[in-house]
N, C-alpha and C positions, 0 to 999 in steps of 0.2 A: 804262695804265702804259707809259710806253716804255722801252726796252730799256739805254736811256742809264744810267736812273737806276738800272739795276742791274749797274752796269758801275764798277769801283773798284779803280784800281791795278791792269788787264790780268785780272782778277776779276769773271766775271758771277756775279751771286748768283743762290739761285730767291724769295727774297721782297724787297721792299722793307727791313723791317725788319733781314733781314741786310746789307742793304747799305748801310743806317744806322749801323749798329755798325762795319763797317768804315771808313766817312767819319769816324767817331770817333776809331774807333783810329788812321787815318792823321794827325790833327790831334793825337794824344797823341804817334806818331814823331816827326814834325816839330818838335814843343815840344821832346822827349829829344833830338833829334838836335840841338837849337842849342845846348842847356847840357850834352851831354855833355862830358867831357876825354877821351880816346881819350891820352892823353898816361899817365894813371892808370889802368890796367888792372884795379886793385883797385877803384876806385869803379865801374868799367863791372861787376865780378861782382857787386855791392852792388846794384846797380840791376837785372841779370840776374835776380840771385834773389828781388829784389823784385818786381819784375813780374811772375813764377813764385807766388812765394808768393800775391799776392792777384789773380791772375788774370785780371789788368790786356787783354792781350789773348788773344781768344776766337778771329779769323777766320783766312784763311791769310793777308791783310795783315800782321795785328800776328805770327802763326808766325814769318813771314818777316822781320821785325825782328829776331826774336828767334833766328833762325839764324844772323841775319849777326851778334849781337852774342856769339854761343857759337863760332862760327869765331874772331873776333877775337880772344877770349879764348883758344882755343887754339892762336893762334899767336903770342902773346904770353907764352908759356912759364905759363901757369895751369895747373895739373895738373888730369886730367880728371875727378877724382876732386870735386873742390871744383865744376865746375861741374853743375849740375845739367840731366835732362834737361827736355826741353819737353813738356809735357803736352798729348795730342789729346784732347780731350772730347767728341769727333765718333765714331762710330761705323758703321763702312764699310760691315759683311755683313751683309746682307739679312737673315739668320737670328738675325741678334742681334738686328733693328730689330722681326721679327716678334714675337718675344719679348717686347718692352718691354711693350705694352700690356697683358698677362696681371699684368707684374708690377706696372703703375700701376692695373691693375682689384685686385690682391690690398691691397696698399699702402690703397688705395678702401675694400674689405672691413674692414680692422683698425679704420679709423676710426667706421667704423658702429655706430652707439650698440645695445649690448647688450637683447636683450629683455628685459624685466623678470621675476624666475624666478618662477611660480606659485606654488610652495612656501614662500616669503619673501613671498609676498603672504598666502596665509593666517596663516601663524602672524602678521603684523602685525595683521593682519583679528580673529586671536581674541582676541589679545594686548590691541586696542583696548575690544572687548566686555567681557573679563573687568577693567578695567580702572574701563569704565564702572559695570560692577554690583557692584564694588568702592567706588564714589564715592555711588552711590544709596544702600545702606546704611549705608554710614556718616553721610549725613545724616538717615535714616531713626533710628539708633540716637540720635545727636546728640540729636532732636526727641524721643523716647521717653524717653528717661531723666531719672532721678527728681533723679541728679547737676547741680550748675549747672553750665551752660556759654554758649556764646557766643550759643549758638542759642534759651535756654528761661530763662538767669537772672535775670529779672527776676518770669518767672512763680512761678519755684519761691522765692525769696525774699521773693516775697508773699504766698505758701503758709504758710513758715514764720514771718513776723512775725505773720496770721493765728492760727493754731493760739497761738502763743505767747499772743495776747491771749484766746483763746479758753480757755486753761487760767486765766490770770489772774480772768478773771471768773468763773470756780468757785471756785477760789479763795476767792477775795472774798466769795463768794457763802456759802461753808461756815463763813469766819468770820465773818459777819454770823447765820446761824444760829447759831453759838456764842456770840455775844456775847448776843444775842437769849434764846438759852437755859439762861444764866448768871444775865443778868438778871431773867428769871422764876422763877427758882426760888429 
């Protein structure tokens, strides 16, 4: 990598990448800076604080855009109040940089999918059994019983057409003895 390519607007970067984003940002002043009106002070705050608001630029290129158009504005009678400051999202003492990685290793930690609790495993666990020898008997009871149902009606209603013909021909049987024993006597 030569040293050129990270060299942007009197700006050497320490990555490439930074010095990408600034070759950007400088093509983004350039664009502002030919349809700005500097004539309209109010449209230059509108664009100020739009650039601010989404963060438009990141490096000390696009800072420095953005100095020289908060000077302009306040010597253009803007009150200072209405302009907003410039946001560094850079971070300079060592002690705070030392610090970050603790808090992106705890941040790391939150996301960490939860062990599964033991206690909630068994009562599902019993929960599941009792459930099953809940479902055994009752097809156990189903099949046993003397009641029709879905599982046994065809048996037990051949049971009882059975019997029924079965009384019928005693019946039958008692009055042919009767008739039988009328007529003999």
């Amino acid at each position: 990598m030569l040293k050129e390519e990270l060299i942007v607007s009197s700006y050497r970067f320490s990555s490439l990448e930074d010095a990408l984003l600034a070759r950007k940002e400088l093509e983004k002043i350039q664009y502002l800076e030919e349809r700005l009106n500097y004539d309209n002070p109010k449209s230059i705050l509108l664009i100020y604080k739009k650039t601010i608001e989404t963060k438009t630029f990141q490096t000390p290129v696009g800072l420095e855009f953005l100095l020289k158009l908060r000077k302009f504005l306040l010597e253009h009678e803007i009150s200072q109040e209405d302009i907003d400051e410039i946001p560094l999202n850079i971070v300079f003492s060592k002690d705070v940089q030392a610090s970050q990685p603790q808090i992106k290793t705890r941040i790391v930690k939150v996301y960490e999918k939860p062990e599964p609790r033991k206690f909630t495993m068994k009562i599902s666990m019993t929960m599941n059994f009792i459930l099953v020898i809940l479902l055994i008997s009752m097809f156990v009871i189903a099949l046993t019983s003397s009641h029709p149902n879905i599982l046994n009606y065809e048996k037990v209603i051949t049971n009882k057409y059975a019997s029924w013909e079965q009384e019928l021909r005693e019946l039958e049987s008692e009055l042919r003895n009767k008739e039988y024993s009328e007529v003999n006597e």
